[in-house]
LORODO-857323 format. One line per 4 residues: for each residue x, y, z of N, C-alpha, C. Coordinates in Angstrom, 1 decimal. Example, Ala and Ser with C-alpha at 12.3 -4.5 7.8 and 13.67 -1.06 7.14 Angstrom:
<atoms>
13.2:-5.7:7.8:12.3:-4.5:7.8:13.2:-3.3:7.8 | 12.8:-2.2:7.1:13.7:-1.1:7.1:12.9:0.0:7.9 $
</atoms>
This chain:
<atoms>
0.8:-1.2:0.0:0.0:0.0:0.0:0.9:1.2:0.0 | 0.7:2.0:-1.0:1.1:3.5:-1.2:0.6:5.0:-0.2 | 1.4:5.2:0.1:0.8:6.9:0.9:1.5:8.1:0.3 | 0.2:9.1:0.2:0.5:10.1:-1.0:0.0:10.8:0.3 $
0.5:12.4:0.2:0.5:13.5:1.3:-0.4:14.4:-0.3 | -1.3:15.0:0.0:-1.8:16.5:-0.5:-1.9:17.5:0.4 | -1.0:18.2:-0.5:-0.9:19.7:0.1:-1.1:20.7:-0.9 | -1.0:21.6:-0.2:-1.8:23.1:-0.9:-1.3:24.7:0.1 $
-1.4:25.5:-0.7:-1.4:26.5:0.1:-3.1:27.1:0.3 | -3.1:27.8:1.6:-4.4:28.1:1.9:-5.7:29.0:0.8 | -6.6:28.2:0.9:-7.7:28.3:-0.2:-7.4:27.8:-1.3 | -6.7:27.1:-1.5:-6.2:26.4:-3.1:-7.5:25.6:-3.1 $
-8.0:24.9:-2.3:-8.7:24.0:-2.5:-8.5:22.3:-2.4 | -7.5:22.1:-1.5:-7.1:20.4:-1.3:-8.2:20.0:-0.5 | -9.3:20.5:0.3:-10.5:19.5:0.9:-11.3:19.0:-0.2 | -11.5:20.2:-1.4:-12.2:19.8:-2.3:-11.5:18.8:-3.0 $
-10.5:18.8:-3.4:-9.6:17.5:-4.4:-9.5:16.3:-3.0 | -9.4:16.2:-2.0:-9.3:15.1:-1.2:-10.8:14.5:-1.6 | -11.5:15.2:-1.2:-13.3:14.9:-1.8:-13.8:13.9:-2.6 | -12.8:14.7:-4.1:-12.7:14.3:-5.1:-12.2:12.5:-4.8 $
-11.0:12.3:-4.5:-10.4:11.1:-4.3:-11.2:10.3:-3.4 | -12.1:10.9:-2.7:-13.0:9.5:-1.6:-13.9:9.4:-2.4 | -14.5:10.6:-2.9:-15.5:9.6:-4.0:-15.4:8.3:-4.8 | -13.7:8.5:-5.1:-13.3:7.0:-6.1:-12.8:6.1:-4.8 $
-13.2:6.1:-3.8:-13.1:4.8:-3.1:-11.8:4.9:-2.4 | -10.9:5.9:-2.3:-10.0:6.2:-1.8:-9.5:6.5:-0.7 | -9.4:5.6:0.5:-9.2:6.1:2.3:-8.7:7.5:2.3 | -9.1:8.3:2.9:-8.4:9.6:3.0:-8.7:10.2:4.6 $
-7.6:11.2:4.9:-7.1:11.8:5.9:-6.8:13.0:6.3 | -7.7:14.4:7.1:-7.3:15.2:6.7:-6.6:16.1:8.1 | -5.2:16.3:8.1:-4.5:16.3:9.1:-5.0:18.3:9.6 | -5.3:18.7:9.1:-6.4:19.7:9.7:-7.9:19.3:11.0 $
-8.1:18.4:10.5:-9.5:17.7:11.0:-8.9:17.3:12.2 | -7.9:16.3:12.2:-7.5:15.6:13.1:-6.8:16.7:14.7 | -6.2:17.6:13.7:-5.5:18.9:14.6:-6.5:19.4:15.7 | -8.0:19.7:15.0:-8.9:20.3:15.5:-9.5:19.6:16.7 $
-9.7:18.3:16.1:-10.2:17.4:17.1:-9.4:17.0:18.4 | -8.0:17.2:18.2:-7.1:17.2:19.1:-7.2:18.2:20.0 | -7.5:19.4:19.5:-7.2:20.8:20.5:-8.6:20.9:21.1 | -9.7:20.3:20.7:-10.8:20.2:21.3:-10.9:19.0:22.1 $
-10.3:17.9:22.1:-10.9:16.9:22.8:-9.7:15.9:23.8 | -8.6:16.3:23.1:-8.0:15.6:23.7:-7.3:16.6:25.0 | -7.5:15.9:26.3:-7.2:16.6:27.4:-5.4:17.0:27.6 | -4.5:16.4:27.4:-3.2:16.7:27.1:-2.7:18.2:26.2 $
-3.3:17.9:24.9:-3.3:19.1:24.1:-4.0:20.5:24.6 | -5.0:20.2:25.1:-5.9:21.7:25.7:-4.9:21.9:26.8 | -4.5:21.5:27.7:-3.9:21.5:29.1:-2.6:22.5:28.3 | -2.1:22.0:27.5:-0.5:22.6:26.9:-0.9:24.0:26.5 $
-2.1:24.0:25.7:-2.7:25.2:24.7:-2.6:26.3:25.8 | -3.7:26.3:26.6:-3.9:26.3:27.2:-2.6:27.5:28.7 | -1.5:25.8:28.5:-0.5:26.8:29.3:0.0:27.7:28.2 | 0.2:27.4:27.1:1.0:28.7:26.2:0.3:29.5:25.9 $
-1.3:29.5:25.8:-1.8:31.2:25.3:-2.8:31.5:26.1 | -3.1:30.6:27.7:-4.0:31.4:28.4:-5.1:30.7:28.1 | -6.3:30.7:29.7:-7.2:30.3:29.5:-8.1:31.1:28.3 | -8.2:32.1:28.3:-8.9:32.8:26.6:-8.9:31.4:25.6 $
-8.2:30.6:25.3:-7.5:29.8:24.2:-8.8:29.0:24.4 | -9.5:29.0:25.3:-11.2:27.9:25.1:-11.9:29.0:25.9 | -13.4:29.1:25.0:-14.2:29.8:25.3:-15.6:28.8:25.8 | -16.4:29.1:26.7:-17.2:28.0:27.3:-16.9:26.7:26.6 $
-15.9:26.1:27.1:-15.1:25.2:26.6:-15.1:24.6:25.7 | -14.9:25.6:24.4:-14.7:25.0:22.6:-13.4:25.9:22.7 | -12.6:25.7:21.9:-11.6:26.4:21.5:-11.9:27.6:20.9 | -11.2:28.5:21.1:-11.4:30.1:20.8:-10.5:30.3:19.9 $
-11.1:29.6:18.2:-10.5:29.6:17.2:-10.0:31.1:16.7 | -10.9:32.3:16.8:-10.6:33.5:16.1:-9.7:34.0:17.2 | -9.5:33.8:18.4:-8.4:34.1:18.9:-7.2:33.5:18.8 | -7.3:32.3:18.6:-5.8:31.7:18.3:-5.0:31.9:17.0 $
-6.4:32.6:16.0:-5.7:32.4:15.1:-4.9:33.9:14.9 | -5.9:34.8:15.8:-5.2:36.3:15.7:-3.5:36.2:16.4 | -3.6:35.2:16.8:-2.1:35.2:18.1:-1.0:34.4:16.9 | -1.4:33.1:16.5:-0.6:32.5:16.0:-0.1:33.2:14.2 $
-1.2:34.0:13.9:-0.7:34.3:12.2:0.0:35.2:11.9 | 0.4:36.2:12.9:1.5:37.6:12.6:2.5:36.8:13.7 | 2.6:35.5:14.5:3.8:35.4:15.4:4.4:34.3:14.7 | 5.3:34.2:13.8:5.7:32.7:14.0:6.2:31.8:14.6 $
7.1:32.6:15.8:7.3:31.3:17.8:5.8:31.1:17.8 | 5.0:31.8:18.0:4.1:31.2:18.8:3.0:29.7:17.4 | 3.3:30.0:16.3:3.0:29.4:15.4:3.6:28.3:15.5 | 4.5:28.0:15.6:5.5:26.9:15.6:5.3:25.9:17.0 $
5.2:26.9:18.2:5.3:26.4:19.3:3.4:25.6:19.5 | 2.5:26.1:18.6:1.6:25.9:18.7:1.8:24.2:18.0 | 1.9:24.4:17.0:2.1:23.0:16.1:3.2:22.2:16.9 | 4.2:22.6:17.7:4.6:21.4:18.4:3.6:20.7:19.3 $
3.1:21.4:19.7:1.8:20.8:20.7:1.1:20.0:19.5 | 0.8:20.9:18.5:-0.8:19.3:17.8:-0.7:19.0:16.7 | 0.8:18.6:16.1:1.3:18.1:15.1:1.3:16.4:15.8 | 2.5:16.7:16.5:2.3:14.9:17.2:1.1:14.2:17.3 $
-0.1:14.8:17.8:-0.8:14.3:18.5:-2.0:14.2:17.4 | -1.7:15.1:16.1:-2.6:14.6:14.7:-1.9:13.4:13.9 | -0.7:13.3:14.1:0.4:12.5:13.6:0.3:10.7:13.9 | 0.4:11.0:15.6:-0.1:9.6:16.2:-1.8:9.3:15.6 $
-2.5:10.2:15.4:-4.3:9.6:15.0:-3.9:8.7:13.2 | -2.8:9.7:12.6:-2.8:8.8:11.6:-2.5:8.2:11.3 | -1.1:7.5:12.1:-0.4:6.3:12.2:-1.8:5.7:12.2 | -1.9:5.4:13.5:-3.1:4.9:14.1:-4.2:4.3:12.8 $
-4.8:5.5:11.8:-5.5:4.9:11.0:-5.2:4.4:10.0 | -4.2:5.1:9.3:-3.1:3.9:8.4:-2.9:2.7:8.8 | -2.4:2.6:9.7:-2.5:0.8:9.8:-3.8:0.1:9.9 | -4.8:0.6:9.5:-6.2:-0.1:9.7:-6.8:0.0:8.2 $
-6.1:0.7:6.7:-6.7:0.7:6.4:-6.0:-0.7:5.1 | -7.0:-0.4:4.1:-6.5:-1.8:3.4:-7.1:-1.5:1.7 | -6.2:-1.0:1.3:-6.3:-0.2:-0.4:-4.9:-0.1:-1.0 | -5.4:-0.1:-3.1:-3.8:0.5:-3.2:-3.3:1.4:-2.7 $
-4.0:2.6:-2.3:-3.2:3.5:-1.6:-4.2:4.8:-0.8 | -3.5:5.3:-0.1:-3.7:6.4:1.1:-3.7:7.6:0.6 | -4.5:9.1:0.9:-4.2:10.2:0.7:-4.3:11.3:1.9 | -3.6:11.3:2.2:-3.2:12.3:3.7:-3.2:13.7:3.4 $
-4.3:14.5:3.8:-4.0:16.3:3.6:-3.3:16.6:4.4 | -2.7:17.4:4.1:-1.4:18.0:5.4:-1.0:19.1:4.4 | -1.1:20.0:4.9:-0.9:21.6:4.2:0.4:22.0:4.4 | 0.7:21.6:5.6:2.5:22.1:5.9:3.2:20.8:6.3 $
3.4:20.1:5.0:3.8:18.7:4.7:5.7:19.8:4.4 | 5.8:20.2:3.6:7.2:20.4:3.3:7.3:22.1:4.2 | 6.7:22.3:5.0:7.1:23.5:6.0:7.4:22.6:7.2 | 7.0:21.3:7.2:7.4:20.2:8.2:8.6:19.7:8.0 $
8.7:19.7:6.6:9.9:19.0:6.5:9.7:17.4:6.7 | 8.5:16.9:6.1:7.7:15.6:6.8:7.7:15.2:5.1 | 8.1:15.5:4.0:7.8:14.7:2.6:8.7:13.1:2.3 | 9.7:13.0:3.3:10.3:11.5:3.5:9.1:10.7:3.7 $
8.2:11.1:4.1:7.5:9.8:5.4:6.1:9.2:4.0 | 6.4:10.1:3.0:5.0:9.7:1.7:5.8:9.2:0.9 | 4.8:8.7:0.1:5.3:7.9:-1.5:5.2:8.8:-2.5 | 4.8:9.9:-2.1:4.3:11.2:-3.3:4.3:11.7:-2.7 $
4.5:13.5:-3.1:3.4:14.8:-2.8:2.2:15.1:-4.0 | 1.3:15.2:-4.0:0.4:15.7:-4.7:-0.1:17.1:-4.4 | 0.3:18.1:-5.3:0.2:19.3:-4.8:-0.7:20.5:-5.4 | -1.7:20.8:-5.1:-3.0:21.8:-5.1:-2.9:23.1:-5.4 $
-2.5:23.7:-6.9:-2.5:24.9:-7.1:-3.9:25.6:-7.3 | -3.9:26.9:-7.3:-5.0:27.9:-7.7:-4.1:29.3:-7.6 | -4.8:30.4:-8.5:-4.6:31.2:-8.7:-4.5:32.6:-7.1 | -3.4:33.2:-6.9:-3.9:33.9:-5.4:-5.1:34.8:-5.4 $
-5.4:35.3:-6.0:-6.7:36.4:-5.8:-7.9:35.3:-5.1 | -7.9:34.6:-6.4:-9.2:33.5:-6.3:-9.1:32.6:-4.5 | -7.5:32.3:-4.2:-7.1:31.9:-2.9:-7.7:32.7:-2.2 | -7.3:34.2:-2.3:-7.7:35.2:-1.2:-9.1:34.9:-1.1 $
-10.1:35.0:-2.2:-11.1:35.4:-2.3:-11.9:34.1:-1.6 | -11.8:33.0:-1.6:-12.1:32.0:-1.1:-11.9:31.8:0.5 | -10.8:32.1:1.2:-10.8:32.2:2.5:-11.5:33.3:2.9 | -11.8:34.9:2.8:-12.4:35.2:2.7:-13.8:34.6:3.3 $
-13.9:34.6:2.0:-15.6:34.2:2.3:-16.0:33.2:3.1 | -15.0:32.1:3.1:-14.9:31.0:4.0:-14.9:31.3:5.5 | -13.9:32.0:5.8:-13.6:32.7:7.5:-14.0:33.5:7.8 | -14.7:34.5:6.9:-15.7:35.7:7.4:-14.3:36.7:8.1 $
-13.0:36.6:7.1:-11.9:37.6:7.2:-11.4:38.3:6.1 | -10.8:39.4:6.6:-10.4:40.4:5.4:-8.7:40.0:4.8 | -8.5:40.3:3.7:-7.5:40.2:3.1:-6.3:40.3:3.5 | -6.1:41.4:4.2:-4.9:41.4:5.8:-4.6:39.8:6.4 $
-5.7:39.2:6.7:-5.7:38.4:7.5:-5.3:37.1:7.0 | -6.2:36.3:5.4:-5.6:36.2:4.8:-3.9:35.6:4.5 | -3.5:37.2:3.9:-2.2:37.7:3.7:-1.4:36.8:4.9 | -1.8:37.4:6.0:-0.8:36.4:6.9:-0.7:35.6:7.7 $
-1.8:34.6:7.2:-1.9:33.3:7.1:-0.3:32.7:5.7 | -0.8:33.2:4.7:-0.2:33.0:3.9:1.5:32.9:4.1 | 1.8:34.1:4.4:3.4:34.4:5.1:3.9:33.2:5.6 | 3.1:32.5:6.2:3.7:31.2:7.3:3.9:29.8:6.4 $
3.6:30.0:5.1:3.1:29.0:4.4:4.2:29.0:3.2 | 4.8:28.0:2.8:5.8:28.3:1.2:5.4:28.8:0.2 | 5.5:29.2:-0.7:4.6:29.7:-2.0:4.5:28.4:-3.1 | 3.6:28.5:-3.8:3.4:27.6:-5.2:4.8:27.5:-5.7 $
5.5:28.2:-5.8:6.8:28.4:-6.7:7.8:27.6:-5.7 | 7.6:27.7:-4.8:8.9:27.2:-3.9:8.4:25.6:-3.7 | 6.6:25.0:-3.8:6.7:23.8:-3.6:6.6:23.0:-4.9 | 6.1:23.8:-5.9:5.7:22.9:-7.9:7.6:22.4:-7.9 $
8.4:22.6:-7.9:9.9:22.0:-7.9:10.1:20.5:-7.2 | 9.3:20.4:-5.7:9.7:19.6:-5.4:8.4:18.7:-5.2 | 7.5:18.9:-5.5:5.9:18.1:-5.6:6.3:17.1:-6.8 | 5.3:15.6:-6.0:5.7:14.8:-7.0:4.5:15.0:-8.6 $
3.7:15.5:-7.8:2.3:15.8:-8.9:1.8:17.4:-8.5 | 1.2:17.8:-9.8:0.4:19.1:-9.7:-0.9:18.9:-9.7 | -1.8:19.7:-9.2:-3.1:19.6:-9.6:-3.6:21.0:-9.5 | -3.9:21.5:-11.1:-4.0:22.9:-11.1:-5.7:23.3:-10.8 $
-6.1:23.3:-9.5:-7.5:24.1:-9.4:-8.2:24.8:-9.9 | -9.0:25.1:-11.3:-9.4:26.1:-11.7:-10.7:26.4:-11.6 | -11.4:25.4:-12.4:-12.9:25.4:-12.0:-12.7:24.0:-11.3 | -14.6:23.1:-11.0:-14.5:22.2:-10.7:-14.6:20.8:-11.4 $
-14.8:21.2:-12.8:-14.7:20.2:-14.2:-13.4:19.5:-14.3 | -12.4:20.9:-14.7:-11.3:20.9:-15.1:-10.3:19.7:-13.6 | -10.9:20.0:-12.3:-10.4:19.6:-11.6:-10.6:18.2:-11.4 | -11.8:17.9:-11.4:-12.1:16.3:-11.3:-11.5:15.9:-12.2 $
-11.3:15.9:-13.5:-10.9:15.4:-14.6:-9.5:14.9:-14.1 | -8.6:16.3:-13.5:-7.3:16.1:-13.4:-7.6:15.0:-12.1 | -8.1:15.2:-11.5:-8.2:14.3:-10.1:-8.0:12.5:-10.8 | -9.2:12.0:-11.5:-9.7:11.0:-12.4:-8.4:10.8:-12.7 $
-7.7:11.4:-13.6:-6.6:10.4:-14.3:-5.4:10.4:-13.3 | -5.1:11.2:-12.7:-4.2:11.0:-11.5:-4.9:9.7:-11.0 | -5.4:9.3:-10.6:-6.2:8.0:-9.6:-5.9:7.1:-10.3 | -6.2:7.2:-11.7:-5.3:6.0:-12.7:-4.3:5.5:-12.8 $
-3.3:7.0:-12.5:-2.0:7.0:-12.3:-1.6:6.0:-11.2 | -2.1:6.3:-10.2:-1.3:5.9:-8.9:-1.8:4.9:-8.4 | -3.0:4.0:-8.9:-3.4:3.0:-9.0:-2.4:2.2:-9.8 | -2.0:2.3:-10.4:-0.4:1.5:-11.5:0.6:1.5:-10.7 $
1.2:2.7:-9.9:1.8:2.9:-9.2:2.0:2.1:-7.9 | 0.5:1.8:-7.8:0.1:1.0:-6.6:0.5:-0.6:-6.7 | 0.9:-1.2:-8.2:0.5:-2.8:-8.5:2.1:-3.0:-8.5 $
</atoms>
C-alpha cells in the first residue's frame, strides 16, 4: 500500500480534491480535522494550549479559534510552538488509522507537509495549485476575514513556486470540471503505481 500527502497553500482547494479522491473509493485523511479534534478533545493538548496562550485559548469550553488564530498568524514562535503541541498528537491519529486501512493507496492532507519538512515519510506529494486572488477570495468568504488576515496566514506557508519544484504531482484548481478530470486520471496514475 502507497501513501500520498496532498498539500496546498491556503484556499487552493485540497479539501475539495481530497473529496474528489473519496468519491473514487479512496481512504483519505485530513491532518487539519485531526488537529482540531485534538485541540478540542484531547485533554493533554488543551492542558499545553492552554499553558501557552492562556485560559482565553477555550471559550465556554470550545476552542477560541478566532483568537488563536489572531495570536498564532503575525507570530511565527508562537505558530511553531503551537504545532509542536498538535502536530504529534494529529500524527499519532494517523499512524493509528493507516495501519487499519486496506487499499492500493492512502491520501493524507497535510498543508505544511514540506514547512514540516515531513515529505520523506509519503510515497508522493500531490500538490494543489490555484490562482492567489481567487485563494484570497475564497478564504475570505470562508472565514468571514479580510485580506490582511488572509495575507498572513499565507506568510507562514511556502509559496506555489517554492513547492511545484519539489511536488511529485500538480493539480492545477481552476474550476471544478477541469479539476475532477485532473483528479480521475491521476487516480489512474497511482493506482499503476500502486501494483
Amino acid at each position: 500500500m502507497k501513501h500520498y500527502a496532498l498539500t496546498g497553500g491556503i484556499g487552493s482547494g485540497k479539501s475539495t480534491v481530497l473529496s474528489l479522491f473519496k468519491e473514487m473509493g479512496v481512504p483519505t485523511f485530513s491532518a487539519d480535522d485531526s488537529a482540531k479534534h485534538a485541540m478540542q478533545h484531547n485533554p493533554d493538548v488543551r492542558k499545553k494550549i492552554t499553558a501557552l496562550f492562556g485560559d482565553v485559548a477555550f471559550k465556554d469550553g470550545k476552542l477560541n479559534r478566532a483568537f488563536l488564530a489572531e495570536q498564532v498568524f503575525k507570530d511565527k514562535a508562537k505558530l511553531e510552538a503551537l504545532n509542536a503541541v498538535v502536530h504529534p498528537a494529529a500524527n499519532s491519529a494517523y499512524t493509528q488509522w493507516q495501519e487499519a486501512q486496506n487499499a492500493p493507496y492512502t491520501m493524507y492532507e497535510f498543508p505544511i507537509v514540506f514547512e514540516l519538512n515531513a515529505q520523506d515519510r509519503f510515497d508522493g506529494i500531490i500538490l494543489v495549485t490555484a490562482n492567489e486572488k481567487e485563494r484570497i477570495k475564497r478564504v475570505e468568504v470562508r472565514d468571514q476575514v479580510g485580506e490582511d488576515a488572509v495575507r498572513a496566514r499565507m506568510q507562514n506557508q511556502w509559496t506555489d513556486e517554492q513547492k511545484i519544484p519539489v511536488a511529485d504531482f500538480v493539480i492545477e484548481n481552476i474550476d471544478l470540471s477541469s479539476t475532477a478530470a485532473q483528479v480521475k486520471a491521476l487516480h489512474q496514475r497511482l493506482l499503476k503505481l500502486s501494483n
